[in-house]
C-alpha positions in Angstrom: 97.6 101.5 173.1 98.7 103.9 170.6 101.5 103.2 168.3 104.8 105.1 168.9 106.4 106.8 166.2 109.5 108.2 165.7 111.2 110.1 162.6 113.8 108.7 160.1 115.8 109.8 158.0 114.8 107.0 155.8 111.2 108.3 155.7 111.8 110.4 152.5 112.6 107.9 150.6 110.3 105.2 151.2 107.8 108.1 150.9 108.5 109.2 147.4 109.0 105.5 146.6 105.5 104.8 147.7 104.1 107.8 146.1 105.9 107.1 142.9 104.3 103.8 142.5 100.8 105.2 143.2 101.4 107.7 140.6 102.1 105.4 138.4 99.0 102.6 139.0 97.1 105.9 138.5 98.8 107.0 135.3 98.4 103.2 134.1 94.7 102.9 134.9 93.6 106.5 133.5 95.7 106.7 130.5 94.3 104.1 127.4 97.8 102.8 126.6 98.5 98.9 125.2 96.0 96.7 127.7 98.3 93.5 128.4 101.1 96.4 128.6 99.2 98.2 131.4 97.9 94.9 133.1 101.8 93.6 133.3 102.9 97.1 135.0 99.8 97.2 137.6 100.9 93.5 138.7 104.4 94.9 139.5 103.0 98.1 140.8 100.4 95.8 143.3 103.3 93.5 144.4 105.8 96.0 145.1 103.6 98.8 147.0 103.3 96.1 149.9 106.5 96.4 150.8 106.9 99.8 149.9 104.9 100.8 152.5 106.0 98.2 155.1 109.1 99.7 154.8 108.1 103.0 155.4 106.6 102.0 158.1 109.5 100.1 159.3 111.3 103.6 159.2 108.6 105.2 161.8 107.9 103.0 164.3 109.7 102.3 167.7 108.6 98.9 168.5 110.4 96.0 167.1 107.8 93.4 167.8 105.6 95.8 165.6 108.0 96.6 162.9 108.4 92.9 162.6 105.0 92.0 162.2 104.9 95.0 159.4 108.2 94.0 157.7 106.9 90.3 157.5 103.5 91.3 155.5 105.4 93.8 153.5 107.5 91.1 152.4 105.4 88.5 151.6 104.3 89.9 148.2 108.1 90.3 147.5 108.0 87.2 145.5 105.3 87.7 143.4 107.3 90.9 142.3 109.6 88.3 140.1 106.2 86.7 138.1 105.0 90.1 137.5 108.5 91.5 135.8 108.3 88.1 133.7 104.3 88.8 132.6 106.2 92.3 131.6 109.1 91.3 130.2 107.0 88.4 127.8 104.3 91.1 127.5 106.7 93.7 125.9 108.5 91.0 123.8 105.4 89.5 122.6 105.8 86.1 123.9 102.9 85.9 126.3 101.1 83.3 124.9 103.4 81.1 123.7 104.9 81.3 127.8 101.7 80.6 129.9 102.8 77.5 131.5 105.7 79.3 132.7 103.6 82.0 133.8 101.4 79.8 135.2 104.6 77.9 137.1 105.7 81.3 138.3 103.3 82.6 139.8 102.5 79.2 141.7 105.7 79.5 143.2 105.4 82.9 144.3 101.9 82.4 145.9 103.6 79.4 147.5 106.4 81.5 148.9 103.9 84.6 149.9 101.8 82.0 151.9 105.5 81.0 153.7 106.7 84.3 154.2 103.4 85.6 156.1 102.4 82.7 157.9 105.8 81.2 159.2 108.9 83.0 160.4 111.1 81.1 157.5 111.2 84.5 156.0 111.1 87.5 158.5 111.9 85.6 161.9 112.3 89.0 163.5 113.9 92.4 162.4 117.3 94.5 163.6 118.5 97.9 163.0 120.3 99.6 160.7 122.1 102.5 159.7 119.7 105.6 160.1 118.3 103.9 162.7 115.7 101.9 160.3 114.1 98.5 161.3 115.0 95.7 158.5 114.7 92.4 158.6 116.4 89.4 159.6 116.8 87.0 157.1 115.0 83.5 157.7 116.2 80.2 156.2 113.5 80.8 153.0 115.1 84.5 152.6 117.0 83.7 149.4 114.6 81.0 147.4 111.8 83.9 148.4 113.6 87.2 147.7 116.1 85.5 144.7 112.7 84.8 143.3 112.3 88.6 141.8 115.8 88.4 140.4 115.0 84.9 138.6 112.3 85.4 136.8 113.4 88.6 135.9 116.4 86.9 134.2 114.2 84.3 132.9 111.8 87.1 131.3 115.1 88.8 129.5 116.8 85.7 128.6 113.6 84.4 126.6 113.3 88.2 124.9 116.5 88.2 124.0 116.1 85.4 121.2 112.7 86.9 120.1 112.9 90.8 120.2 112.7 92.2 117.2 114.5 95.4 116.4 111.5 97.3 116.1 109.5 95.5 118.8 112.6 96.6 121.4 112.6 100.5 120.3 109.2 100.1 121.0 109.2 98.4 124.5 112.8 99.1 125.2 112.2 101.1 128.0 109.5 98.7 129.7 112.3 95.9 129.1 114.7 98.5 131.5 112.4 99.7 134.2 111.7 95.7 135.1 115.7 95.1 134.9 116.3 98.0 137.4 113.5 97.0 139.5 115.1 93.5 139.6 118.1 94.5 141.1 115.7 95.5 144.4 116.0 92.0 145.7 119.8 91.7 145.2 120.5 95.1 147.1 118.2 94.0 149.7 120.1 90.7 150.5 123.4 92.3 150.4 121.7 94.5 153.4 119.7 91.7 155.2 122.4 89.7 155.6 124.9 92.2 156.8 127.5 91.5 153.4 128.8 95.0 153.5 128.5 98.2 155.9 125.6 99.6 153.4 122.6 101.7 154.4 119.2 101.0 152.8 119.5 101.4 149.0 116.8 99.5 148.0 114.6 102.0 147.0 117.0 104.0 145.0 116.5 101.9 142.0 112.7 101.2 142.7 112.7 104.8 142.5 114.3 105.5 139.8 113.1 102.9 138.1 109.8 103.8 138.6 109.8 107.5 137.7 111.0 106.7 135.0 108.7 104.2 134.0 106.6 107.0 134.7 107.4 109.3 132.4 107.7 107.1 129.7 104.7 105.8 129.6 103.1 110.0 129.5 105.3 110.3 127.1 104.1 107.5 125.0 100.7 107.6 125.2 100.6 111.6 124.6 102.9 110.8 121.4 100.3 107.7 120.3 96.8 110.4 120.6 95.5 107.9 123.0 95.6 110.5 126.4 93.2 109.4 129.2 90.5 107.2 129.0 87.7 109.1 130.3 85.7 106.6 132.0 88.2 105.1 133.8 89.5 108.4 135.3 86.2 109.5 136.6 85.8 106.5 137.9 89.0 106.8 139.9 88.3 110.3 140.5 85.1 109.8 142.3 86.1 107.0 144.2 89.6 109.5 145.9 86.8 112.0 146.2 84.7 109.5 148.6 87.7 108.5 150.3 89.0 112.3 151.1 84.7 113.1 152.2 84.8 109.7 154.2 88.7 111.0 156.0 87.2 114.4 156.5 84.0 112.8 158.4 86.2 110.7 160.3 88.7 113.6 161.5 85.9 116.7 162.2 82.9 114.1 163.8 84.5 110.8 163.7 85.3 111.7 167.6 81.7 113.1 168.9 79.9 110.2 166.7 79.1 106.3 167.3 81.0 104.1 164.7 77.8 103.1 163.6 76.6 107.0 163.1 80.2 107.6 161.4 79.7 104.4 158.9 75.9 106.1 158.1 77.1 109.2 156.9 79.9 107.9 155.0 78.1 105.0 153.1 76.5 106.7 150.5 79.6 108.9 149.4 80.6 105.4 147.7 77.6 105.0 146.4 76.7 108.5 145.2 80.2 108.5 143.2 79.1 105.1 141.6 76.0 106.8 140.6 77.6 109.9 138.8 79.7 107.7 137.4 77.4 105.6 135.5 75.4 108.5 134.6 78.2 109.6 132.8 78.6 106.3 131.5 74.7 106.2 130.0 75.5 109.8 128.7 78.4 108.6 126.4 76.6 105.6 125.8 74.1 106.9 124.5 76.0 109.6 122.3 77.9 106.3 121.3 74.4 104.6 119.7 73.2 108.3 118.2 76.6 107.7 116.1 76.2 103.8 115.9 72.7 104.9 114.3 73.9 107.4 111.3 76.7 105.1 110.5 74.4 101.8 110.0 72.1 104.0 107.8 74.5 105.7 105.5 76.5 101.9 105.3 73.0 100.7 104.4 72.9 103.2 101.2 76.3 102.0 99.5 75.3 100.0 96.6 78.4 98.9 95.8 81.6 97.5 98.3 83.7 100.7 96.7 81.2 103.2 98.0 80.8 101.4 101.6 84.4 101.5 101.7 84.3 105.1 100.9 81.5 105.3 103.7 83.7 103.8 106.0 86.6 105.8 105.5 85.1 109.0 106.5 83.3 107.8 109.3 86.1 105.9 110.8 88.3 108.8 109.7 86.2 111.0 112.1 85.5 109.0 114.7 88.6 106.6 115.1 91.4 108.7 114.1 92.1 106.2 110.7 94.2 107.8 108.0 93.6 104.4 105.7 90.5 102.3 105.7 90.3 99.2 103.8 87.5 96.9 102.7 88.3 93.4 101.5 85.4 90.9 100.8 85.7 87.3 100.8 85.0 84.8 97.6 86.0 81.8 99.3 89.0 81.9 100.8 90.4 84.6 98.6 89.9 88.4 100.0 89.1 90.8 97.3 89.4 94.2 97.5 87.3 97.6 96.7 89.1 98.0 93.6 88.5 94.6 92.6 92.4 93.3 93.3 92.8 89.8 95.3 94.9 89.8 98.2 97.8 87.1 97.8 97.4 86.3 101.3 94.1 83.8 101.6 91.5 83.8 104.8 92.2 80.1 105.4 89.8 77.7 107.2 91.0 77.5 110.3 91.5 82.1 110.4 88.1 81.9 109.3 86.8 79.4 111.8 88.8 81.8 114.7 87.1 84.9 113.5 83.6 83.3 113.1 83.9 82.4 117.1 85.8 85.4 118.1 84.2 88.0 115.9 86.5 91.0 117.6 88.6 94.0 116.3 92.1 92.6 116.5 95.8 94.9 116.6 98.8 93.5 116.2 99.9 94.5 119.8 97.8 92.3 121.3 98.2 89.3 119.7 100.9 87.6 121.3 98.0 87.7 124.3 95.1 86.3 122.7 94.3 82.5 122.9 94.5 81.9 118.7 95.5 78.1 118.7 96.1 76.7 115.5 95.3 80.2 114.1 98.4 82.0 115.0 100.3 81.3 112.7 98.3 82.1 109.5 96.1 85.0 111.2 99.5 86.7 112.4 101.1 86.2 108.8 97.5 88.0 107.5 97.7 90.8 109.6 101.0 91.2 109.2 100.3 91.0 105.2 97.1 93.4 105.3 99.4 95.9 107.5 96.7 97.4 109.8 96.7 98.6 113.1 93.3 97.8 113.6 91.4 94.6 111.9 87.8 94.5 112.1 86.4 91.3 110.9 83.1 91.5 109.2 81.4 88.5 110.4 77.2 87.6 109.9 76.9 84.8 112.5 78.7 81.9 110.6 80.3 83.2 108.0 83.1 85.5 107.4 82.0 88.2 104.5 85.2 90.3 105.1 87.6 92.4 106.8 87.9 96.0 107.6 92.0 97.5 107.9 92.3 100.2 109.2 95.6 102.8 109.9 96.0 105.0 112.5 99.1 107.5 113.0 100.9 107.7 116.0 100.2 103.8 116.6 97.2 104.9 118.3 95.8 102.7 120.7 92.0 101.4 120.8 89.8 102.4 123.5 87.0 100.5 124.9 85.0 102.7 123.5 86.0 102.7 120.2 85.5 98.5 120.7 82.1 99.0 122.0 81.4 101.4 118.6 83.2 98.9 116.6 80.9 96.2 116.8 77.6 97.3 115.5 79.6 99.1 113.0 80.7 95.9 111.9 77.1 94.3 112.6 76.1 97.1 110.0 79.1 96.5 107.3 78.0 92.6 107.3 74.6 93.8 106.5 75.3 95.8 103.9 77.4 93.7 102.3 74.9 90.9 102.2 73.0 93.9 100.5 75.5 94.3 97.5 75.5 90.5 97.2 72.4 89.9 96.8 72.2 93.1 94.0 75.3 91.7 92.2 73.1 88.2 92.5 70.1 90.1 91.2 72.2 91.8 88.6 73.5 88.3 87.1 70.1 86.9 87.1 68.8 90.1 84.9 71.6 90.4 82.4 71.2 86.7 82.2 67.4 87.1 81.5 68.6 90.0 78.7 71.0 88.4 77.0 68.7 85.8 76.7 66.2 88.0 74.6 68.9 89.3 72.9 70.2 85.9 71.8 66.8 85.5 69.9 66.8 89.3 68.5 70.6 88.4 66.9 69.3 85.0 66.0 66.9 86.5 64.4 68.9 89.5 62.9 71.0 86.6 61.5 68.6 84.3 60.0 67.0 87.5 57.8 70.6 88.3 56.3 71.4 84.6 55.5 70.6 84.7 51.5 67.9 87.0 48.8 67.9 87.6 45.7 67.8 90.8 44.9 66.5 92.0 41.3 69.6 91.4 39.7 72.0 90.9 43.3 72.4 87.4 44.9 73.2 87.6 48.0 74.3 85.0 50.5 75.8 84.9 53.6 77.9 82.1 56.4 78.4 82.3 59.9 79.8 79.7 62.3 80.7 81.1 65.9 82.1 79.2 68.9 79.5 77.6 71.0 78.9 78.8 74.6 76.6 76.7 76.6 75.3 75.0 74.5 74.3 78.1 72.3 76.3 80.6 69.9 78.0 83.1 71.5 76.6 86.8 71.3 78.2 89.1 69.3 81.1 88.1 67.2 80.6 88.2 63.9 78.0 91.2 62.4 76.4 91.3 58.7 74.2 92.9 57.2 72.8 94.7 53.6 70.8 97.2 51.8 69.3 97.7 48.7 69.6 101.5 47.7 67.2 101.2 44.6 67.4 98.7 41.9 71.3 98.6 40.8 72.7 99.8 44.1 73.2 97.3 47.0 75.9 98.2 50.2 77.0 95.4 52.6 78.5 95.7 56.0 80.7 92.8 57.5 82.4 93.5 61.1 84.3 91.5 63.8 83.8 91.5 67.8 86.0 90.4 70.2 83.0 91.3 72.6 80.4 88.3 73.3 78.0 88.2 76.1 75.2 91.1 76.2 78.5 93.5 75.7 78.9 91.9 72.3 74.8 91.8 71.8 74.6 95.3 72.3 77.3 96.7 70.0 76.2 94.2 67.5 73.2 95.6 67.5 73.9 98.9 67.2 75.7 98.4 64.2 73.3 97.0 62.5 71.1 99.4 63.6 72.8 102.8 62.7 73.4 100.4 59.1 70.2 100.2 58.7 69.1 103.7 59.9 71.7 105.4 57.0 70.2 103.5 54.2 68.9 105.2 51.3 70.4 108.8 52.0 73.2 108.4 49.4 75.9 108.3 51.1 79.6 107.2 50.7 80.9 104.2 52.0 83.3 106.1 54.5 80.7 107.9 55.4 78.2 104.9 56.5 81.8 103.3 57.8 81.9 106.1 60.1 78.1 106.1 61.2 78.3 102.3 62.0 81.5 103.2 64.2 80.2 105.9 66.0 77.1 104.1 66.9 79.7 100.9 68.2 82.1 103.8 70.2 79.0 104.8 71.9 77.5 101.3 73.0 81.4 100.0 74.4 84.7 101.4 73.9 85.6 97.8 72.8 83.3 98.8 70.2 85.7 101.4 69.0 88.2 99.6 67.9 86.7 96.5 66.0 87.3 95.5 62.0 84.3 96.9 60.1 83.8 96.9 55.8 81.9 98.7 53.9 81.2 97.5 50.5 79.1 99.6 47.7 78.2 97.9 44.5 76.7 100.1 42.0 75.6 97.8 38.8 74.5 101.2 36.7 77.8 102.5 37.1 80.0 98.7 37.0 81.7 100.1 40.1 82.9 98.9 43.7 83.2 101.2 46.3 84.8 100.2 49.5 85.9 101.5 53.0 87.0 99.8 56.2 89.6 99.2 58.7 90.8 96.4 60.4 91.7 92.9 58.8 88.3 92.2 56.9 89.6 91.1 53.9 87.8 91.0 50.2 88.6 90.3 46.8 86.4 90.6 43.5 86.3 86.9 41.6 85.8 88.1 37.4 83.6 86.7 35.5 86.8 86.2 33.8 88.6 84.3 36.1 90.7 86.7 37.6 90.7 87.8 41.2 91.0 91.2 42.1 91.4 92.0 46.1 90.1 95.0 47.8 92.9 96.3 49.9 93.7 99.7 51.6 91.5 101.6 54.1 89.2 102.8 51.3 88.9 102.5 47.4 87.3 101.3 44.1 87.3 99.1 41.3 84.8 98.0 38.3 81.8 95.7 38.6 80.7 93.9 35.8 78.0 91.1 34.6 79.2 87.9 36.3 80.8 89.6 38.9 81.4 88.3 42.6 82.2 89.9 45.7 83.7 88.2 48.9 84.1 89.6 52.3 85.3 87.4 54.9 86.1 88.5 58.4 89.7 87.6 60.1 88.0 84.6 61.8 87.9 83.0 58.4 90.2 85.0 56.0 92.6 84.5 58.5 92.2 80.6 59.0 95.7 78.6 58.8 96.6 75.4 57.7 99.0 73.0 58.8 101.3 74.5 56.2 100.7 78.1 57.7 98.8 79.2 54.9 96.3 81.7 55.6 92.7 81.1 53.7 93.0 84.0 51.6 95.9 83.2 50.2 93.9 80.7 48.5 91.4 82.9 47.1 93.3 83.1 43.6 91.8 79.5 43.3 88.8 80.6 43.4 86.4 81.1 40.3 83.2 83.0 39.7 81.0 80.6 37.4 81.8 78.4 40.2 80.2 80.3 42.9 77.3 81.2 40.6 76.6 77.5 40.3 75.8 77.2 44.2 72.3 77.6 45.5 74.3 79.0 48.4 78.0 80.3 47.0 78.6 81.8 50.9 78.1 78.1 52.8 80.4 76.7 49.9 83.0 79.0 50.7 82.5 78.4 54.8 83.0 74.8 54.1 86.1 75.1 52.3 87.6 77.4 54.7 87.1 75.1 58.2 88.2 72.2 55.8 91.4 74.1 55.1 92.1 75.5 59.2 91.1 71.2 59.7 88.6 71.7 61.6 86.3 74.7 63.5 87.2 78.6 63.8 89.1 80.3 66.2 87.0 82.6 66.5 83.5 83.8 64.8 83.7 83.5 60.9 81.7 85.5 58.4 81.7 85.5 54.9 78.9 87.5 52.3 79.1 86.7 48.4 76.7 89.2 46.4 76.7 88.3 42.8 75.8 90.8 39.8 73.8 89.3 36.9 73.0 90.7 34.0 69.0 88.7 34.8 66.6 90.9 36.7 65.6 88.3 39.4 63.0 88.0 42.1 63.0 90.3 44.7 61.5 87.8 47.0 63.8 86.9 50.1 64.3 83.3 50.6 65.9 82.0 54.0 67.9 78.9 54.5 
């Protein structure tokens, strides 16, 4: 028998309503908006549609035993309308997770009450009519528990947002929060008319309608504003499947009368199918344009050598492919994240963040968070992203361990595809490759300098041990050193002698100060005694050799640049001292006489004669303070010449007394050189201590 229809007024509405909320399940599945955002709206849109329609229905049909039976499944999902305005309302507020039991309670109760209302008459016992001359329906003894039910856990959802909705958070979501508080007020207005309370017409819809437009157009609105648009794959998909539906309609109404139903289901079947099929091709398509990318971004992340050049590598790649204004690279040393540029972040990766991202090794944006299961990680991993500030956070992760994190910006709030998930994880497959990589160089690197400032150690030991004491013709020379220990062995670099003999009555010394150790300090150390030894015998000044021996140290380290350097000229044929140097190496000419004459000022000269000694001590010793605050040069006045040239080695005597007056061992490296000038020719044989 063929179901009687008649027109309502009432049909206009119902039918926009209905065609509102498809709109907008479409608009929500097609556009790539915020995923818990878009799940929370289709639950509404699912439960509400039902009676959407059954009401529409209601407003066409003549029989009442039909229009109940419409009216009664129509309402049924009515009350899971109420748990899917609280999923929204926690959703937008970002309380999801900490709420699932009350989820969870919710929507047991509104299954409960669906399974009442459409297999028992407690809810729709039968229907009547109203003005217009619509069927609606009676209200059962469950009527209030099953349609209070939407405005419940509506006002549940709003209470619990109101504590924890941030200003921000509700300019954000604000209009989500009001399109589920209008669509609350549906079951109210419907009560009032079921149970007769006033002489109203239907007005249900009105606010479902507006409600929903609006919803509508805030959500284009927002995800137009954000970048995101449509997500490609799910609108083809959608696309194709209407597409079948309309070919499969327009079988049904030209053949569908001349044609078996088996002959009619033949020819339709494959539409389905064939729209699946275009639809995965397209899939492969951009799947594999997706690994063609995935392929030049692992090799040119496999040529940074350092993590400031894969940062740079990631930055133009993501900045191209993602939309990312600011990419950042932190790597992990323990539980402290350190960045490109070598600055720790004061937030640390903790244990348990690090345990989290080791089993759920997934970009993460703050939107989502309040859905994901964290555990006792939510705390600390939403106070990191909230400290690292991105909008994406891509942990870098090689299995078991967690190498380092990838923060990246994006303007407009832009969402993240599944797409750009799907390219996001070999990316960071690559990025925890490559920074093993640069590990294992800086590893490589440690081990070589260590291996070179090994050699190096014996080259300055050796340097050292030649300028310890000689007599020359008629110079004796002799020379202390004490440095800090290091492992067991002197330090590199520090403290720097050396001397020359320019003929037979001409001898120069160089004395100099580093605050450099390490191979640094080996390196400028030698080059100073180096470009010392390379200007001997030309001639030339002692501000000229000073400023060949700094050059040399300028051009090894900057440190270099800046370090105390002496030198010291003695010409016997001429009874003359020549001196140039800056810094605080101090020396001081002890007379044969008894008096003591310092050599102050960036450059000068005084006499030499038979007898003669010359000290020049670097700050680590001239410098040395005793409990009195006394420096050790002050004490140099004391000090006599016949009393030096009675020591087999004057510049260990003067060493000795120095640590004895600081009580104890430098502060830093201490040199002294003592030359003597006798009037004796001696032997020009070179012993060593």
């Amino acid at each position: 028998m063929p179901l009687e229809l008649a027109w309502s007024i009432w049909v206009v509405p119902f039918a926009a309503l209905v065609l509102a909320l498809l709109a907008l399940a479409v608009v929500v599945v097609v556009l790539a908006g915020d995923r818990l955002l878009r799940l929370a709206v289709v639950a509404v849109v699912v439960a509400a549609l039902p009676w959407a329609a059954a009401s529409l229905l209601a407003a066409l049909v003549v029989d009442a035993e039909v229009a109940t039976r419409v009216l009664r499944v129509g309402n049924g999902p009515v009350s899971l309308i109420g748990p899917a305005l609280l999923i929204l309302l926690l959703a937008a507020t970002g309380q999801l997770a900490q709420r699932r039991a009350l989820i969870a309670l919710a929507v047991a109760v509104g299954t409960a009450s669906m399974a009442l209302a459409l297999g028992t008459e407690l809810v729709v016992p039968g229907v009547r009519r109203v003005g217009g001359g619509m069927w609606y329906p009676r209200p059962g003894p469950w009527m209030p528990g099953h349609v209070g039910q939407v405005v419940l856990w509506a006002a549940v959802g709003a209470s619990l947002g109101r504590g924890a909705l941030a200003q921000a958070r509700l300019a954000e979501h604000g209009p989500t929060v009001r399109l589920a508080l209008a669509l609350a007020a549906l079951g109210g207005l419907d009560l009032v008319v079921v149970y007769d309370l006033a002489p109203l017409v239907p007005l249900a819809w009105l606010p479902a309608l507006v409600a929903t437009v609006a919803g509508l157009a805030w959500l284009v609105r927002a995800e137009v504003r954000s970048g995101s648009m449509v997500d490609r794959p799910a609108a083809l998909e959608l696309g194709l499947v209407a597409l079948a539906l309309v070919l499969v309609a327009l079988l049904a109404a030209t053949v569908g009368a001349r044609l078996h139903p088996l002959g009619l289901a033949a020819l339709a079947a494959p539409l389905p199918v064939l729209a699946g099929l275009v639809a995965d091709r397209a899939w492969r398509r951009r799947h594999g344009e997706d690994a063609e990318r995935t392929s030049a971004i692992e090799a040119a992340v496999a040529g940074a050598i350092d993590v400031r050049a894969l940062e740079a590598t990631l930055a133009a790649w993501l900045g191209s492919h993602l939309g990312a204004s600011t990419t950042r690279l932190w790597r992990t040393d323990g539980a402290r994240l350190v960045g490109a540029d070598g600055a720790t972040h004061p937030v640390p990766l903790t244990e348990v963040v690090r345990s989290y991202l080791v089993a759920h090794p997934r970009p993460i944006t703050p939107t989502e968070l309040p859905s994901l299961r964290l555990g006792p990680a939510r705390a600390e991993l939403g106070a990191l992203v909230a400290a690292l500030g991105p909008q994406v956070l891509i942990p870098i992760v090689d299995g078991v361990r967690v190498l380092g994190l990838v923060g990246v910006a994006r303007p407009g709030r832009r969402v993240l595809l599944d797409q750009d998930r799907a390219g996001l994880r070999p990316l960071a497959v690559a990025v925890a490759r490559a920074l093993d990589h640069i590990a294992l160089r800086r590893e490589a690197a440690v081990a070589t300098v260590a291996e070179r400032a090994a050699e190096l150690a014996e080259v300055v030991a050796a340097q050292r041990e030649a300028y310890r004491r000689a007599d020359l013709g008629r110079w004796r020379v002799s020379a202390a050193h004490r440095g800090a220990e290091e492992a067991g062995r002197a330090q590199l670099g520090g403290g720097v002698w050396a001397w020359d003999l320019d003929g037979a009555d001409r001898l120069d010394v160089l004395v100099a100060e580093l605050e450099l150790t390490g191979l640094p300090g080996a390196l400028v150390a030698s080059a100073l005694v180096g470009a010392f030894a390379a200007s001997a015998g030309t001639g030339r000044a002692a501000s000229d050799r000073l400023e060949v021996v700094t050059r040399a140290a300028a051009a090894v380290h900057v440190a270099g640049e800046g370090a105390p350097v002496m030198v010291v000229q003695l010409d016997g044929a001429r009874g003359q001292v020549r001196w140039a140097g800056r810094g605080a190496i101090a020396a001081a000419a002890m007379r044969a006489s008894g008096s003591v004459d310092l050599l102050t000022g960036a450059d000068g000269q005084t006499g030499l004669g038979a007898g003669d000694w010359i000290v020049v001590a670097s700050p680590g010793l001239s410098e040395a303070v005793d409990t009195r605050g006394r420096t050790w040069a002050a004490t140099w006045p004391g000090l006599r010449a016949d009393a030096l040239a009675a020591r087999e080695h004057p510049a260990e005597t003067l060493m000795h007394q120095a640590l004895a007056h600081a009580g104890g061992a430098p502060g830093a490296d201490a040199v002294v050189v003592v030359v003597g000038w006798s009037s004796e020719t001696r032997s020009r044989s070179e012993t060593r201590s």
